[in-house]
DOVEX-755309 format. One line per 8 residues: for each residue x, y, z of N, C-alpha, C, O. Coordinates in Angstrom, 3 decimals. Each point is the difference from the previous one (the first is absolute). Example, Ala and Ser with C-alpha at 12.3 -4.5 7.8 and 13.67 -1.06 7.14 Angstrom:
DOVEX-755309
13.190:-5.690:7.800:-0.890:1.190:0.000:0.900:1.200:0.000:1.036:-0.019:0.665 ~ -1.386:1.069:-1.385:0.820:1.190:0.060:-0.770:1.090:0.730:0.509:1.108:0.169
END
This chain:
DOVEX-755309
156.168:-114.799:-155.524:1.078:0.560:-0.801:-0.583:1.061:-0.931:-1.096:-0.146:-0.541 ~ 1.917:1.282:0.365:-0.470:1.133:-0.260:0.149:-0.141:-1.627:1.175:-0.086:-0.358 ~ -2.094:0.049:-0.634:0.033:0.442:-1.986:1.417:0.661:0.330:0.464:0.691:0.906 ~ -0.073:-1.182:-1.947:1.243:1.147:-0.882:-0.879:1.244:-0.852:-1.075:-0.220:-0.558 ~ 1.587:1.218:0.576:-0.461:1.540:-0.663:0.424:-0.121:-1.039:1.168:-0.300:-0.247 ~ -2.499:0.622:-0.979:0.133:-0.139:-1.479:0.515:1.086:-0.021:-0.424:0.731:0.895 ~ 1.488:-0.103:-1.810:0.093:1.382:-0.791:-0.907:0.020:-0.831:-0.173:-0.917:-0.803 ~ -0.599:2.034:0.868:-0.561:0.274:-1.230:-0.112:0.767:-1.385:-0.676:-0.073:-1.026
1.885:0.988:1.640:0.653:1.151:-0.691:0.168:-0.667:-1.295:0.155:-1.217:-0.100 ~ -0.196:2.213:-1.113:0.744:-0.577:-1.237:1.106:1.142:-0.125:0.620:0.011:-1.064 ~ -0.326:0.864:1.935:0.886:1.355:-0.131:0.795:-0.031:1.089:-0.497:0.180:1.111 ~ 1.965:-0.433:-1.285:0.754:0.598:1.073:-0.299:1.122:1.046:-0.377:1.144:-0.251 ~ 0.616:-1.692:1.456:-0.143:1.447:1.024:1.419:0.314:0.047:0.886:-0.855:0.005 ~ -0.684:2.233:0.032:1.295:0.854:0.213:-0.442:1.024:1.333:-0.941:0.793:-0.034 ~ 1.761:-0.993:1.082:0.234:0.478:0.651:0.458:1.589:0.208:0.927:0.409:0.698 ~ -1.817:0.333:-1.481:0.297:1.811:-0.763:-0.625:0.814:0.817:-1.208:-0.222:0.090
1.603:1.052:0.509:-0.917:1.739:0.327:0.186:0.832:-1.220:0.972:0.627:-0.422 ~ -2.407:-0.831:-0.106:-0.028:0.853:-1.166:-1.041:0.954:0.195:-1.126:-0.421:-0.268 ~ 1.207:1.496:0.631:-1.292:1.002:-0.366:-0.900:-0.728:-0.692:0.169:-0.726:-0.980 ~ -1.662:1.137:1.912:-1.417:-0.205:-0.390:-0.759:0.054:0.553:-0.148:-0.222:1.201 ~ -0.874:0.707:-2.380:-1.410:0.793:0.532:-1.054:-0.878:-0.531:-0.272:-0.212:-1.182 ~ -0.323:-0.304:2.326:-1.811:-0.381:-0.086:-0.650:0.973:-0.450:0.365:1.065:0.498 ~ -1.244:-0.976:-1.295:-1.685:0.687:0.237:-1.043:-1.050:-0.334:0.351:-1.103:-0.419 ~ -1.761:1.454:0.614:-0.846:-0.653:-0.029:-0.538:0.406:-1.398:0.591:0.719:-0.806
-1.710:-1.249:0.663:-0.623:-0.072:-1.548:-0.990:1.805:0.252:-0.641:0.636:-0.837 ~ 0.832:-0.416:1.858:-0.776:1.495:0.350:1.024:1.182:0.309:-0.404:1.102:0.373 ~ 1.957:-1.441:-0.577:1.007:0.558:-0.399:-0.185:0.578:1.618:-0.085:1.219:0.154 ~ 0.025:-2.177:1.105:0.143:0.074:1.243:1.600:-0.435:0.355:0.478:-1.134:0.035 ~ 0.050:2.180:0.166:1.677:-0.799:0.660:0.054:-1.381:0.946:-0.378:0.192:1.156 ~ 0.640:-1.051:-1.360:0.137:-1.300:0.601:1.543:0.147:1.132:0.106:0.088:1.224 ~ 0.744:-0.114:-2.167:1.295:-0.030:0.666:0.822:0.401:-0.716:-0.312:-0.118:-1.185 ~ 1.979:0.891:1.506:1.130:0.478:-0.504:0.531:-0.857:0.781:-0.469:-0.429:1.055
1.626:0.117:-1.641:1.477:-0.745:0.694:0.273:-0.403:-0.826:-0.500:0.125:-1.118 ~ 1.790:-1.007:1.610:0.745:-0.673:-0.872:-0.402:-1.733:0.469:-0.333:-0.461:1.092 ~ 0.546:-0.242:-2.516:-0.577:-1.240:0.198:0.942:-0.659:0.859:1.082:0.530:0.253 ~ -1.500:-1.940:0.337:0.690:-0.545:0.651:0.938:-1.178:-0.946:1.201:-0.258:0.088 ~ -1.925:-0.145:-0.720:0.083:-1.033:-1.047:-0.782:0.233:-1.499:-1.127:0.492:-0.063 ~ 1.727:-0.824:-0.856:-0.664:0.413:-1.185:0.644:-0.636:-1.311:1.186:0.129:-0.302 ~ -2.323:-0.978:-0.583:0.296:-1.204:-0.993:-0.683:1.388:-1.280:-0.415:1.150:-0.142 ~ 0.832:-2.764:-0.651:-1.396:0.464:-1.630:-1.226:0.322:0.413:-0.675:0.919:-0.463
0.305:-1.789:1.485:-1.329:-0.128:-0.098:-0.778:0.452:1.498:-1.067:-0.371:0.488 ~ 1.915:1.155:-0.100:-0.693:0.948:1.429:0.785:0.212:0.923:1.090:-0.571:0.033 ~ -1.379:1.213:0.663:0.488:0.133:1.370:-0.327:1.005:1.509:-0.977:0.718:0.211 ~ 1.839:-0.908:0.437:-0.234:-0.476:1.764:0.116:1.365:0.634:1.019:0.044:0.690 ~ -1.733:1.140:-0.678:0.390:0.491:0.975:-0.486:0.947:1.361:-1.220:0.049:0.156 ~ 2.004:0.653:0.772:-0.999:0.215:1.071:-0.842:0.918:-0.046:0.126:0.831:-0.900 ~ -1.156:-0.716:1.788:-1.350:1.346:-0.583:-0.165:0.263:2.014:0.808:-0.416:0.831 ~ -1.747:0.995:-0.622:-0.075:0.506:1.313:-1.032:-0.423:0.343:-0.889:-0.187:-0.830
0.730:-0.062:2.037:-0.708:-1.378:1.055:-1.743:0.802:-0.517:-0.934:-0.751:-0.280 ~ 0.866:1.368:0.261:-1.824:0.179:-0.232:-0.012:0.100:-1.758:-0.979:0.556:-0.497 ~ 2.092:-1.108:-0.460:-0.340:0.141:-0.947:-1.068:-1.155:-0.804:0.058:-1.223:0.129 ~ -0.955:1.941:-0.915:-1.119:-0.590:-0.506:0.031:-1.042:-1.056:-0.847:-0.018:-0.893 ~ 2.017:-1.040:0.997:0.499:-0.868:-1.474:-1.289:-1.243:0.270:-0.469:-0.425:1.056 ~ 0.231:0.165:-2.152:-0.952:-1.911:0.406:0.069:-0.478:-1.074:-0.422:0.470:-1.057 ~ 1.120:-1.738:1.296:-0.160:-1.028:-1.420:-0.836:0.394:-1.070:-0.941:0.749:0.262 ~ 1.123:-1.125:-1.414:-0.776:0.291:-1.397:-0.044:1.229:-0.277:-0.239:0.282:-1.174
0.439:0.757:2.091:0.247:1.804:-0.746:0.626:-0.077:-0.563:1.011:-0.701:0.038 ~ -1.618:1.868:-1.287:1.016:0.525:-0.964:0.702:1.006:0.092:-0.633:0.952:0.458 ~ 1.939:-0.687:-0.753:0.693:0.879:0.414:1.057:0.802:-1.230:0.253:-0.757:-0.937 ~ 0.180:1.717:0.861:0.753:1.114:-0.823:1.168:-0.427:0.861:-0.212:-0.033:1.213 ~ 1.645:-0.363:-1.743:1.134:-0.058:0.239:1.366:0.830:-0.638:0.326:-0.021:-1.187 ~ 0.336:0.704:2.209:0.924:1.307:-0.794:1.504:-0.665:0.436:0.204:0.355:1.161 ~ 0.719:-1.034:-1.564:0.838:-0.097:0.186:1.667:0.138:-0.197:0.121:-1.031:-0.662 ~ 1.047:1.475:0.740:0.937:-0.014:-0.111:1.400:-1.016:-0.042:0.531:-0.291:1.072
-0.244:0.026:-1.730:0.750:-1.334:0.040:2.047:0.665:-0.208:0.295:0.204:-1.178 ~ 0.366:-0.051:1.767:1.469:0.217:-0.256:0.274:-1.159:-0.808:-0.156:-1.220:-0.049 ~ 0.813:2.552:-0.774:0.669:-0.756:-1.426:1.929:0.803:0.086:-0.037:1.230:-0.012 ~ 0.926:-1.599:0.058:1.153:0.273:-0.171:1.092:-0.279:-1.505:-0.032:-0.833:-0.906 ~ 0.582:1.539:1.103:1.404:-0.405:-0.977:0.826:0.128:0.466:0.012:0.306:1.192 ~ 1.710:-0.577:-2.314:0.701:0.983:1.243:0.260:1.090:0.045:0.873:0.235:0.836 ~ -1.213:0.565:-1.341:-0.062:1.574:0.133:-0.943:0.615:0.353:0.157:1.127:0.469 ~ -1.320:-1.655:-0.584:-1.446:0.678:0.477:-0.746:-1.036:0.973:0.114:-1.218:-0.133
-0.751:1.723:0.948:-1.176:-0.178:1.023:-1.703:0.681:-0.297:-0.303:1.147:0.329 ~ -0.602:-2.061:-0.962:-1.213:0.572:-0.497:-1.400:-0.820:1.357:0.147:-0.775:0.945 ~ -0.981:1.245:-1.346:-1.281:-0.742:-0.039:-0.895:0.181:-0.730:-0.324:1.119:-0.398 ~ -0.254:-2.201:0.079:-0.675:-0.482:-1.194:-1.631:-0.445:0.575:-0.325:-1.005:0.631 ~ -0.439:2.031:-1.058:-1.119:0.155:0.083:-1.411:-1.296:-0.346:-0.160:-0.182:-1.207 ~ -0.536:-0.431:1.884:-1.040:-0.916:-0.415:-1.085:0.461:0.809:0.114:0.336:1.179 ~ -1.588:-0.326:-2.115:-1.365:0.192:0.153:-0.572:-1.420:-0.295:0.562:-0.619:-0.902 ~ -1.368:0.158:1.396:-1.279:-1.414:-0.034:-1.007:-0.006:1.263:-0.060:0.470:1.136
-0.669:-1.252:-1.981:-1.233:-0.798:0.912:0.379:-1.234:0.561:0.665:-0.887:-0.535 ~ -1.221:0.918:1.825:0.228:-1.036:1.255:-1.087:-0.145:0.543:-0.933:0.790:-0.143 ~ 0.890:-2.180:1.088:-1.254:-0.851:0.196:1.023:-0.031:1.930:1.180:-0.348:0.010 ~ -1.747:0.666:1.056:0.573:-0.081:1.344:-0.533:-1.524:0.064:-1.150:-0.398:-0.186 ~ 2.230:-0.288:0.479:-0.021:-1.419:0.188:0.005:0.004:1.812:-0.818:-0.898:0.203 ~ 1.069:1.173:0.586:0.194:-0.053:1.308:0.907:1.380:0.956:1.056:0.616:-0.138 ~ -2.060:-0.628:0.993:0.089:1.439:1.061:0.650:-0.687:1.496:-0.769:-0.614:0.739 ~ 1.690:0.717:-0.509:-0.112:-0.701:1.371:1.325:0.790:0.883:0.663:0.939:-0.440
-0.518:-1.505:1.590:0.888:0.485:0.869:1.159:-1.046:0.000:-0.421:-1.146:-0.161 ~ 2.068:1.272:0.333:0.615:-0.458:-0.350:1.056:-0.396:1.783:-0.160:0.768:0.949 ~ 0.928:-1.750:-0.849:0.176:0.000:1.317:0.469:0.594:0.987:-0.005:-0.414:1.159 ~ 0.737:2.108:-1.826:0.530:0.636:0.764:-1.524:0.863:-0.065:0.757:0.967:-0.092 ~ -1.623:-0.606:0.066:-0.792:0.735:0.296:-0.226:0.676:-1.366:-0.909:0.813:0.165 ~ 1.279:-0.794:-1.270:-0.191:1.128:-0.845:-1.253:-0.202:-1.081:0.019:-1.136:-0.474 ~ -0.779:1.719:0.122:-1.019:-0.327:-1.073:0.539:0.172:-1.023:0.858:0.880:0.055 ~ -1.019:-1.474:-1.257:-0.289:-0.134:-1.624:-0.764:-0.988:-0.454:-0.624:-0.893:0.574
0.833:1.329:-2.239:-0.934:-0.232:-0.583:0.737:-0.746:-1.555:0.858:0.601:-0.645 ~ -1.263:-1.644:0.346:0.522:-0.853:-1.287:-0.924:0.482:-0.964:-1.224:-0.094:0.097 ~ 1.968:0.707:-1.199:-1.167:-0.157:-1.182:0.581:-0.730:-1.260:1.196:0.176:-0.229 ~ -1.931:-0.987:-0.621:-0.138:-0.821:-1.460:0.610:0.973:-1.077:-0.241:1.197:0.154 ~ 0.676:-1.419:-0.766:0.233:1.361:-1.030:-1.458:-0.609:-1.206:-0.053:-1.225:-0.108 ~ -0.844:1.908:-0.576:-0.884:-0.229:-0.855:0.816:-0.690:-1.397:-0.559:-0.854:-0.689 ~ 1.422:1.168:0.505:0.957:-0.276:-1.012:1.202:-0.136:0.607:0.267:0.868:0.831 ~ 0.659:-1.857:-1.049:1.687:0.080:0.040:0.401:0.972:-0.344:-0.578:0.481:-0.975
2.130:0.564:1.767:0.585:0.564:-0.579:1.200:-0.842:0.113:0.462:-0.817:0.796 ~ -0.085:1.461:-2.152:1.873:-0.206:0.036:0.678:0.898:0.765:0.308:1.081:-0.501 ~ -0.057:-1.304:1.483:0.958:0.742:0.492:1.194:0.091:0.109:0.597:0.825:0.692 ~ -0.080:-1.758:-1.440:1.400:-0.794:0.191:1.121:0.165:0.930:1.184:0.337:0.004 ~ -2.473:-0.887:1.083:1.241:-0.132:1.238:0.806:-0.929:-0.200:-0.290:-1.112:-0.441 ~ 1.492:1.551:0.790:1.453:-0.780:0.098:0.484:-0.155:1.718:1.165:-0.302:-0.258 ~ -1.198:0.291:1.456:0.211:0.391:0.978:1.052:-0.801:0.689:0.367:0.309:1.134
END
């Protein structure tokens, strides 16, 4: 009989395509896209099959988060440090990459 799967998260995952940019600590482009998933405390998204991510790198994170009212449509800008927690291939074939956020942001997803 197969363990039950701990969560280990202390941060909601939200299910968001939000613009974002990897770089490396040598200000090497990692990846652009939009995330797949994305909490306080990191997130999920795809990079291209020969990309160079490995656990414990440090990484420069540029991201965009939609913020609305009802009259306006913005995005709301976030910069931090990230730790790549896991690089792997996912079951339809696609690569990404999970990263730690170094610090929590508030992002105050509502979703």
């Amino acid at each position: 009989m197969a363990k039950p799967s701990i969560e280990r998260r202390q941060h909601t995952r939200h299910p968001l395509g939000c613009p974002a940019r990897l770089v490396d600590e040598t200000g090497r482009h990692l990846a652009s896209g939009k995330t797949v998933d994305i909490s306080d405390g990191g997130l999920l998204m795809p990079v291209a099959p020969g990309a160079d991510a490995n656990p414990g790198q440090h990484l420069d994170v540029k991201l965009s988060v939609p913020r609305s009212t009802p009259n306006t449509f913005l995005m709301q800008g976030f910069t931090t440090k990230a730790i790549v927690v896991r690089h792997d291939q996912s079951a339809d074939g696609a690569f990404r990459v999970a990263v730690r956020f170094e610090h929590p942001i508030d992002l105050d997803l509502d979703v």
